[in-house]
N, CA, C and O atoms as a CHARMM CRD file, in Angstrom:
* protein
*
  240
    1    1 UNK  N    121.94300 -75.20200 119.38600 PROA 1      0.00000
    2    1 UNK  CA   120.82200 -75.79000 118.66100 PROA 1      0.00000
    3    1 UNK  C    120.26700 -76.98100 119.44100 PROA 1      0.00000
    4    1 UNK  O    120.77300 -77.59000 120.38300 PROA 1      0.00000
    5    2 UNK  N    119.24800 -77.14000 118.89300 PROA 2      0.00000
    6    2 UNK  CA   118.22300 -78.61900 119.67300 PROA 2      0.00000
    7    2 UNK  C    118.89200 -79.73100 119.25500 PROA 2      0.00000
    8    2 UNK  O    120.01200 -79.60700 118.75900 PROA 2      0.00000
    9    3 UNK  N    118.28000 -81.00500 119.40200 PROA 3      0.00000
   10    3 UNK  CA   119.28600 -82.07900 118.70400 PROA 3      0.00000
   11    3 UNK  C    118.07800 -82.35000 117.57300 PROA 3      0.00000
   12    3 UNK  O    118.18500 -82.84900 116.45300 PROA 3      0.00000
   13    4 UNK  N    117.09500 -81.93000 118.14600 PROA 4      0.00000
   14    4 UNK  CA   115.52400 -82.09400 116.78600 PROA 4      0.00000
   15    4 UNK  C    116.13600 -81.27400 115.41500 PROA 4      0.00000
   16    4 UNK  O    116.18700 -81.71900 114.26900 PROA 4      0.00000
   17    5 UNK  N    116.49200 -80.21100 115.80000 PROA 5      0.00000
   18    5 UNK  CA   116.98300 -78.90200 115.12800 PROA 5      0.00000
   19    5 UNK  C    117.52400 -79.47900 114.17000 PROA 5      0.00000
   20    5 UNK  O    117.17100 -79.43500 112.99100 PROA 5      0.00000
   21    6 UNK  N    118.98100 -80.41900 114.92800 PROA 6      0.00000
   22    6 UNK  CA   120.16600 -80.27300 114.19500 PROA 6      0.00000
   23    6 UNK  C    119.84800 -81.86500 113.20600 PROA 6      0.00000
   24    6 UNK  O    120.47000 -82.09300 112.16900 PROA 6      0.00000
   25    7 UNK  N    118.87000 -82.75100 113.72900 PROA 7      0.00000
   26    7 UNK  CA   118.56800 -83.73500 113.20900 PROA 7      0.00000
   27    7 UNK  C    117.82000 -83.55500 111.64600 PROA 7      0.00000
   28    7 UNK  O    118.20900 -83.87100 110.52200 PROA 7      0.00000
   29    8 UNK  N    116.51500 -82.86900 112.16200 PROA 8      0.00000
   30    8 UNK  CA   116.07900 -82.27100 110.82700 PROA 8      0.00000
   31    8 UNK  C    116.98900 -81.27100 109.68100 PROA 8      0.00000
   32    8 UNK  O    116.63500 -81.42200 108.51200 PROA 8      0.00000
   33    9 UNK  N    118.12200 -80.27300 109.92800 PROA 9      0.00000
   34    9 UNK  CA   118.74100 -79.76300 109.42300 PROA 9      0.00000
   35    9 UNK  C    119.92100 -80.42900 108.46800 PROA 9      0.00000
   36    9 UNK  O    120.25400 -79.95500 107.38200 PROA 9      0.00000
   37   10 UNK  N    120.46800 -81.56500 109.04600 PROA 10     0.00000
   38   10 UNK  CA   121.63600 -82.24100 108.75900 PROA 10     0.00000
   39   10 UNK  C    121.03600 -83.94300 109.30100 PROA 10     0.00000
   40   10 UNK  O    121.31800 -84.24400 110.46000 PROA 10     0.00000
   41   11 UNK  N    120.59600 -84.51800 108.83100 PROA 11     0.00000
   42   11 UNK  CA   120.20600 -85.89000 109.04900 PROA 11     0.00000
   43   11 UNK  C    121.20500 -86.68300 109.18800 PROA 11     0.00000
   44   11 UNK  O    121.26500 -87.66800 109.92400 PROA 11     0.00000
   45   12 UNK  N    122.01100 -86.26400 108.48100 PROA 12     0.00000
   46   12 UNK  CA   123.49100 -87.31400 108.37100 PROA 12     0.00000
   47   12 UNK  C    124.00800 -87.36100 109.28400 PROA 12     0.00000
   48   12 UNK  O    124.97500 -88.12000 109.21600 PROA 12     0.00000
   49   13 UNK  N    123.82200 -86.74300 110.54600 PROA 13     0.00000
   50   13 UNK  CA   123.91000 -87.01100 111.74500 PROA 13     0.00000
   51   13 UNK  C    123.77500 -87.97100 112.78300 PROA 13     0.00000
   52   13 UNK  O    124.48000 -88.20300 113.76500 PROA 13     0.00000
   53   14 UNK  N    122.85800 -88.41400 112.41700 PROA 14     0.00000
   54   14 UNK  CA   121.71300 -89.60900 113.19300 PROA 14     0.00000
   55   14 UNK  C    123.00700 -90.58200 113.81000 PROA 14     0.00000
   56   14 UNK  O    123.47400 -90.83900 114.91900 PROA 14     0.00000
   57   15 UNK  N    123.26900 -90.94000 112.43100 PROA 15     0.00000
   58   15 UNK  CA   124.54700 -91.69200 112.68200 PROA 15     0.00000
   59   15 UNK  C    125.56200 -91.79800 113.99000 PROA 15     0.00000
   60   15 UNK  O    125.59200 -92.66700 114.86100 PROA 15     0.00000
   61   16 UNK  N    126.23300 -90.83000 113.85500 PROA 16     0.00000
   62   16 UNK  CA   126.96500 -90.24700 114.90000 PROA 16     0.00000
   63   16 UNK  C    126.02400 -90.18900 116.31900 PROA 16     0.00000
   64   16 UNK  O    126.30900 -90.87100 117.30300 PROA 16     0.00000
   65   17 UNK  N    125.21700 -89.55000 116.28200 PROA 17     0.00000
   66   17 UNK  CA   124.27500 -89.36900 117.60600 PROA 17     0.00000
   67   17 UNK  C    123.97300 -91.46000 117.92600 PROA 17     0.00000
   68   17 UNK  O    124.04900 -92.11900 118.96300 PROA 17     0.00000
   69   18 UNK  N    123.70800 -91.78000 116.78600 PROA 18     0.00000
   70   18 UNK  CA   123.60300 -93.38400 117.52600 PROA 18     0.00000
   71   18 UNK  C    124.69600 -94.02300 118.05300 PROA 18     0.00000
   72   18 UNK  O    124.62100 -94.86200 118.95000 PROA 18     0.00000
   73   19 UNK  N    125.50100 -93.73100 117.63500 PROA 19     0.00000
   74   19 UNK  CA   127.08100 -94.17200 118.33400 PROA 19     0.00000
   75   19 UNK  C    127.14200 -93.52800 119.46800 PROA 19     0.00000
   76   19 UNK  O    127.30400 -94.11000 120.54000 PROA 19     0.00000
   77   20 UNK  N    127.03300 -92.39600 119.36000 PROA 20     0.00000
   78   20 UNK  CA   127.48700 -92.16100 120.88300 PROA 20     0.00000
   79   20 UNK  C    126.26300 -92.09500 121.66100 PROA 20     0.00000
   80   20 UNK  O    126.15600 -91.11200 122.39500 PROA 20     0.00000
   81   21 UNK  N    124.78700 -93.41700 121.64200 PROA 21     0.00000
   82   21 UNK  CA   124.15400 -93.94100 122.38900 PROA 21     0.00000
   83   21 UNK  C    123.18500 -93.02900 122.80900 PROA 21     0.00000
   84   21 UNK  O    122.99100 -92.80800 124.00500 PROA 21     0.00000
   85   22 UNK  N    122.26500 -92.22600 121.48700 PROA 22     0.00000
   86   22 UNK  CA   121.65800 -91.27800 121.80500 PROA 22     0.00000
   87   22 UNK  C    120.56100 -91.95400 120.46300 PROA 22     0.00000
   88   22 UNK  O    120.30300 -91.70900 119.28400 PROA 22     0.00000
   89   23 UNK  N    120.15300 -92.95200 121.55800 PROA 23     0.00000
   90   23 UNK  CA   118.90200 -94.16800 120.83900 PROA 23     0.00000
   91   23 UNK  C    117.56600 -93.55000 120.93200 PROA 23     0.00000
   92   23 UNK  O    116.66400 -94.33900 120.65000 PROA 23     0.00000
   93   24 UNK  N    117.10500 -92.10800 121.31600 PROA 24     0.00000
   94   24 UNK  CA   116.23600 -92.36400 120.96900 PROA 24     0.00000
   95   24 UNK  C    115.87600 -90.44500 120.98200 PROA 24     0.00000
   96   24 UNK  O    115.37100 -89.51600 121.61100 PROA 24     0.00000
   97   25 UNK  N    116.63900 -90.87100 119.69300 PROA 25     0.00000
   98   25 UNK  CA   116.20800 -89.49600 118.98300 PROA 25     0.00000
   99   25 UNK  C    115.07500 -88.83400 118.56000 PROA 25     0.00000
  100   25 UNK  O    114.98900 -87.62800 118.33100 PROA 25     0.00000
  101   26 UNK  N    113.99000 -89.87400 118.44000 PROA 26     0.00000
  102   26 UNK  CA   112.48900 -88.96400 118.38900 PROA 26     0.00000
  103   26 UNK  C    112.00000 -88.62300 119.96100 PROA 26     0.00000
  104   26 UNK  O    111.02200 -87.93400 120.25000 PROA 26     0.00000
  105   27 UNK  N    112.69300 -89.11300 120.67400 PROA 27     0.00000
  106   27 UNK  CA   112.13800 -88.57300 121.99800 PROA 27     0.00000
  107   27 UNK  C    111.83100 -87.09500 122.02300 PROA 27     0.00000
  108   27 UNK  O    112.46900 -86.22600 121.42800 PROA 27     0.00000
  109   28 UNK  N    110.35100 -86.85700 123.09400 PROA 28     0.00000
  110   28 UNK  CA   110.22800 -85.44300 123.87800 PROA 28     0.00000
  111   28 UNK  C    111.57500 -84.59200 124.16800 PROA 28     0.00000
  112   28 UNK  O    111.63400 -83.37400 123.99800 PROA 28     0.00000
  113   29 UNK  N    112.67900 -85.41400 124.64000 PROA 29     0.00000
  114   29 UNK  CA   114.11200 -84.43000 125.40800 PROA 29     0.00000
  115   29 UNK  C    114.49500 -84.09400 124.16000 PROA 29     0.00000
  116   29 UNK  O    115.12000 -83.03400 124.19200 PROA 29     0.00000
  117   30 UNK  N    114.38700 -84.56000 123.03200 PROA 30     0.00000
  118   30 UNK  CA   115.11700 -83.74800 121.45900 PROA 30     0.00000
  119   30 UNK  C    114.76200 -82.68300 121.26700 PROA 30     0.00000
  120   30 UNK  O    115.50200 -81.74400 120.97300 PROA 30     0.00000
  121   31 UNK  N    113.25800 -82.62700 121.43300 PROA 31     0.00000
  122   31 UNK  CA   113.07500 -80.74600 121.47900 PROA 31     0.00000
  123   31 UNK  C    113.01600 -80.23000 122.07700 PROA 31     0.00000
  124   31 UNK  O    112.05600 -79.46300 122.15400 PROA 31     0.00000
  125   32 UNK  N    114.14800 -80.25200 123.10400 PROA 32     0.00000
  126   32 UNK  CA   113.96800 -79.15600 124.25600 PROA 32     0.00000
  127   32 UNK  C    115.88900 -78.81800 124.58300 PROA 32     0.00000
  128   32 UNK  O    116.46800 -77.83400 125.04200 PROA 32     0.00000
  129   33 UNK  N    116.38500 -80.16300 124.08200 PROA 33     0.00000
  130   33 UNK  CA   117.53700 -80.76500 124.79200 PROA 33     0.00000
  131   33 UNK  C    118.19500 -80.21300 123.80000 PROA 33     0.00000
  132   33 UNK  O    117.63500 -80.36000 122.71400 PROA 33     0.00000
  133   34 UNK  N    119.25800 -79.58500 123.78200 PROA 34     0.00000
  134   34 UNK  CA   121.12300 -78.74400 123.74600 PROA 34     0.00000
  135   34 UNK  C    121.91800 -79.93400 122.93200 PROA 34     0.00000
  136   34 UNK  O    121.22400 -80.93700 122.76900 PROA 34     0.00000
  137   35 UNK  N    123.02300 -79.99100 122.48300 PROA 35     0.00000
  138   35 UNK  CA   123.69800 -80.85900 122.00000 PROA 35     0.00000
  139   35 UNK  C    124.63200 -81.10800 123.69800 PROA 35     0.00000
  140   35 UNK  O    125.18200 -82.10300 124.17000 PROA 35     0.00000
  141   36 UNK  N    124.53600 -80.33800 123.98500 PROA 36     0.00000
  142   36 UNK  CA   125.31400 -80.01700 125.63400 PROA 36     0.00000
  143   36 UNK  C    124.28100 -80.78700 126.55800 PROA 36     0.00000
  144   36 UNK  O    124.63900 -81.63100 127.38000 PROA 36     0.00000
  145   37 UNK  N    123.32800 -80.51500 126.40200 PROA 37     0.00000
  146   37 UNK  CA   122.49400 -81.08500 127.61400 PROA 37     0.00000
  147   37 UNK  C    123.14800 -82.43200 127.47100 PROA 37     0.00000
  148   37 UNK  O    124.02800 -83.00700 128.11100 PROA 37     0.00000
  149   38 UNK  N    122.37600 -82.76500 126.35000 PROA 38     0.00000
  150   38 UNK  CA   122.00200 -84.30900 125.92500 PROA 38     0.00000
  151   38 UNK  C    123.22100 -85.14300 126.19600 PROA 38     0.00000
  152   38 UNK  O    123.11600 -86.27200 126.67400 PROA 38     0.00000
  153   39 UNK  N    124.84500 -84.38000 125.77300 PROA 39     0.00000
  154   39 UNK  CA   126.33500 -85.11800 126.29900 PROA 39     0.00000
  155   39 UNK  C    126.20300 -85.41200 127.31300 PROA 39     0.00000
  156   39 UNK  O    126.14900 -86.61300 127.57700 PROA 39     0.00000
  157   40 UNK  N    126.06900 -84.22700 128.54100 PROA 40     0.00000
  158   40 UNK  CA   126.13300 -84.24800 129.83300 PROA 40     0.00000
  159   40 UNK  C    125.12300 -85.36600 130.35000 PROA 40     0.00000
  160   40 UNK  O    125.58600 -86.07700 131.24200 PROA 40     0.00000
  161   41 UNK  N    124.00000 -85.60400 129.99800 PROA 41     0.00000
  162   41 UNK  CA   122.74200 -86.84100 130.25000 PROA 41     0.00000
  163   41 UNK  C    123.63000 -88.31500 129.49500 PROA 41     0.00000
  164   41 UNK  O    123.46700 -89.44600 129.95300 PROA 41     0.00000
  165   42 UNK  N    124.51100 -88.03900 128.34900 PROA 42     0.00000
  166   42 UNK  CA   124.73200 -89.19200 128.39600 PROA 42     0.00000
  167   42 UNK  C    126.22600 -89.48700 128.64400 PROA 42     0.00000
  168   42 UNK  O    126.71900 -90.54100 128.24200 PROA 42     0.00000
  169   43 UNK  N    126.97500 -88.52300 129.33100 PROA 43     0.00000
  170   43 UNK  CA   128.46000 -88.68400 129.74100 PROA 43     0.00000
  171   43 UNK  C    129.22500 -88.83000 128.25100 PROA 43     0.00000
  172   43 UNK  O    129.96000 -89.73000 127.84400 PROA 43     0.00000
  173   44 UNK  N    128.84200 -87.80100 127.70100 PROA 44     0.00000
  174   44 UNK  CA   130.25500 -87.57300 126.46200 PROA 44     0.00000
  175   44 UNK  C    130.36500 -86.59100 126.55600 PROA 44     0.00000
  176   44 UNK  O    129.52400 -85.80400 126.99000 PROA 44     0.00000
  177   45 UNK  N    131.75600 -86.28600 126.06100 PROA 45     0.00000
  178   45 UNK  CA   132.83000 -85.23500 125.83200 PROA 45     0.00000
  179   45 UNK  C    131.88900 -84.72500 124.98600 PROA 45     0.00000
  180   45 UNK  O    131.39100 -85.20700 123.96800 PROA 45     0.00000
  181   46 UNK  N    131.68200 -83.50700 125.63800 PROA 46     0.00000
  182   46 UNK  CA   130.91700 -82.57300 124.19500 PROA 46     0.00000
  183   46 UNK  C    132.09200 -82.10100 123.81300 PROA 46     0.00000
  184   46 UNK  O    132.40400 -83.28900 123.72300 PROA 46     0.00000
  185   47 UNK  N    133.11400 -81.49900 123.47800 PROA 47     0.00000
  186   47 UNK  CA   133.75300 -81.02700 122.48000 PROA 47     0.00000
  187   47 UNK  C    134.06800 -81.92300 121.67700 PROA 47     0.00000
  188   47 UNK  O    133.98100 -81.50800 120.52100 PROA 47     0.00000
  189   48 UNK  N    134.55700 -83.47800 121.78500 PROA 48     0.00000
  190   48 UNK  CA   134.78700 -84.35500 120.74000 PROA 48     0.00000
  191   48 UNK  C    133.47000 -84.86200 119.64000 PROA 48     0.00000
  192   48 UNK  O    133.33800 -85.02300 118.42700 PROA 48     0.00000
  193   49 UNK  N    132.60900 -84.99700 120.89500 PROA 49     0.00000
  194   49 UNK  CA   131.15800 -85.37000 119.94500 PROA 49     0.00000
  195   49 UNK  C    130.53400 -84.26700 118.54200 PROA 49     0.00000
  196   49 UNK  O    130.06400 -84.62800 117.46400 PROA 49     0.00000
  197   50 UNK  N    130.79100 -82.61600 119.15700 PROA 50     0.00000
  198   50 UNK  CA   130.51300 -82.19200 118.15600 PROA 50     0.00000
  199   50 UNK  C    131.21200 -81.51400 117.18300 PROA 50     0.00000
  200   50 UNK  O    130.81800 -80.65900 116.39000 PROA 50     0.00000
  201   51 UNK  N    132.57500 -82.12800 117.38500 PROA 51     0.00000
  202   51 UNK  CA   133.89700 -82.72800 116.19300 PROA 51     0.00000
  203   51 UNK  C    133.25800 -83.38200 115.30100 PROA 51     0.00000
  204   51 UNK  O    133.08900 -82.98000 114.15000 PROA 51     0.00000
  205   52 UNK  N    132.69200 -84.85400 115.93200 PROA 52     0.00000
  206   52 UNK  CA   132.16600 -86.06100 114.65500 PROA 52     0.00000
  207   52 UNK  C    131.25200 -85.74300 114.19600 PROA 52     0.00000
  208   52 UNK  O    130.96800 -86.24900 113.11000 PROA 52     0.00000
  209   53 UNK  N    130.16200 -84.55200 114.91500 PROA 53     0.00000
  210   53 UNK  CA   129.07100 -84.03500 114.19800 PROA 53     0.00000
  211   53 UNK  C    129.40300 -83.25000 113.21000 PROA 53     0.00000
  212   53 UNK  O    128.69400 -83.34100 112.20700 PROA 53     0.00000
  213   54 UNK  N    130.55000 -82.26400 113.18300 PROA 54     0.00000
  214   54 UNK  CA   130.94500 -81.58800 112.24400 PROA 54     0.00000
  215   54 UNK  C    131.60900 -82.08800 111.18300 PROA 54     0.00000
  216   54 UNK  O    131.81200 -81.49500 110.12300 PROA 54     0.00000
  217   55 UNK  N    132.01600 -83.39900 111.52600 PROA 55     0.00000
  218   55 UNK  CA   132.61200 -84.16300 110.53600 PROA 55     0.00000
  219   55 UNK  C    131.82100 -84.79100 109.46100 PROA 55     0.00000
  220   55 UNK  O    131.88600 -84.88800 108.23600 PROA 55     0.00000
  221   56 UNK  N    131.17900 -85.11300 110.25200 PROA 56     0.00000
  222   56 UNK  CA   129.82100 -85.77500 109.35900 PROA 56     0.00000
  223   56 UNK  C    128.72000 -84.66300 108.18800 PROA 56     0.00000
  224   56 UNK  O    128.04100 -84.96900 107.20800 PROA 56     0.00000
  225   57 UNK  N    128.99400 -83.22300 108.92800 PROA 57     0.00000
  226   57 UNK  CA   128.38300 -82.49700 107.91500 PROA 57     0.00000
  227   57 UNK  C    129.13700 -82.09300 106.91200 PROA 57     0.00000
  228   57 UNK  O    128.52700 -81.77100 105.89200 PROA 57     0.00000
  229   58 UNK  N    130.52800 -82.00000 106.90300 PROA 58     0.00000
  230   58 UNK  CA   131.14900 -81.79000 106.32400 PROA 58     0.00000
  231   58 UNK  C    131.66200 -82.57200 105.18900 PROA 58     0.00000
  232   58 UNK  O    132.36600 -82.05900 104.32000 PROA 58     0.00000
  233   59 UNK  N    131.20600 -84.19700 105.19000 PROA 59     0.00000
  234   59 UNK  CA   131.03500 -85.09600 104.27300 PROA 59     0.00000
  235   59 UNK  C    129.83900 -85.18900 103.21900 PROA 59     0.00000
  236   59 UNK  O    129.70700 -85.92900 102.24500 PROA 59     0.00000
  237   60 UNK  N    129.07200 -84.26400 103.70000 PROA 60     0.00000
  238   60 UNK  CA   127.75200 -83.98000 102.99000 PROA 60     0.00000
  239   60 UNK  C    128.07100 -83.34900 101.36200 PROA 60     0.00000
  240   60 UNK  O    127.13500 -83.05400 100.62000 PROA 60     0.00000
């Protein structure tokens, strides 16, 4: 999924994506950009990051 995708789908996200320094979530790269891209652009562990993303939906 996009991170636009997953932003609009599950908002409760945002959160998490701001912690791990992904400030600027209305950007152009949100709709184009992977939850993978966007780790790799900002040097996180994608498998842990979309742990806390799943965590976070799962508190919903």
């Amino acid at each position: 999924m996009k991170i636009e995708e997953i932003l609009q789908k599950y908002p409760e996200t945002a959160e998490i994506f701001m912690e791990y320094g992904f400030h600027c979530l209305g950007c152009a790269a949100s709709n184009f950009e992977s939850i993978e891209d966007g780790a790799v652009v900002h040097g996180i562990d994608v498998e842990k990051f979309v742990k806390e993303l799943n965590k976070a939906i799962e508190k919903k």
